[in-house]
C-alpha positions in Angstrom: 17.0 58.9 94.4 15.0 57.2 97.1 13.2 58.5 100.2 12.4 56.2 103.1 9.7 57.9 106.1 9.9 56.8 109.2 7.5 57.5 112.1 10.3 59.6 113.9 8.9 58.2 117.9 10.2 54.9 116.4 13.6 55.4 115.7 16.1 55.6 119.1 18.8 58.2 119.2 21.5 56.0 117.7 19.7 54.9 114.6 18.6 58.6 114.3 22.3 59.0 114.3 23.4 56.2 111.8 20.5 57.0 109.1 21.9 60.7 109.7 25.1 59.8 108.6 24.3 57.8 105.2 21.5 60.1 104.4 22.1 62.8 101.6 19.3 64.6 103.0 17.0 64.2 106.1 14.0 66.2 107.4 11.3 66.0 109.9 7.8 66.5 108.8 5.8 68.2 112.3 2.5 67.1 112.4 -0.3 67.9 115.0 -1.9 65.6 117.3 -3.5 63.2 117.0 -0.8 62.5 113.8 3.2 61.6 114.0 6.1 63.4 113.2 7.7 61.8 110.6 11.3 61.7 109.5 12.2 61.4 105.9 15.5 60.6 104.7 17.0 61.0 101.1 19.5 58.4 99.6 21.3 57.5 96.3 20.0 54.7 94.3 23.5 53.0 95.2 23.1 53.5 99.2 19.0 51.9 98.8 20.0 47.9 99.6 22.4 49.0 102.3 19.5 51.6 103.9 17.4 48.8 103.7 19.1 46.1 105.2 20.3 48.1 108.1 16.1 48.8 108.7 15.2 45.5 108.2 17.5 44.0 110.8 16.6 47.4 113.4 13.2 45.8 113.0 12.4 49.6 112.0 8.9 50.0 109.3 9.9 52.1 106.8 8.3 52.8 103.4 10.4 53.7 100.2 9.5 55.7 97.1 11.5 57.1 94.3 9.7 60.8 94.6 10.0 62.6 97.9 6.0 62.3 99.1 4.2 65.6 99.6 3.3 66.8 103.1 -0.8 66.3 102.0 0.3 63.1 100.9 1.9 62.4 104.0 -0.9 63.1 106.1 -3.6 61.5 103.6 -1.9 58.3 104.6 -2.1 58.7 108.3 -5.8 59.5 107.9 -6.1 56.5 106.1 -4.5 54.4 108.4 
């Protein structure tokens, strides 16, 4: 498996729609302010190259990992950043 998160104010209605639809699994991780809200998606190993073309050419940043990333993680990373 491989999850790809996405800052979710990046990502317009119809590529919300798209990911939606090859996703097996998609959530939205709420943060508070000053932090983003953050969509994560789940795919098949199969789907990844496909996923990630179709990000690349929507100019969208993504990041992919193999374990779903905790919520602490998550937020670590925006603190970081």
């Amino acid at each position: 498996m491989w999850y790809f998160t996405i800052r979710q104010d990046e990502l317009k209605n119809e590529q919300h729609q798209c990911l939606r639809k090859i996703a097996n699994d998609m959530e939205i991780e709420i943060f508070s302010e000053p932090y983003h809200n953050l969509c994560i998606f789940e795919l098949e190993s199969e789907q990844y190259s496909d996923a990630m073309n179709y990000l690349d050419l929507e100019g969208i940043a993504y990041e992919a990992t193999t374990s779903r990333p905790k919520r602490e993680e998550l937020l670590e990373k925006m603190k970081a950043s």
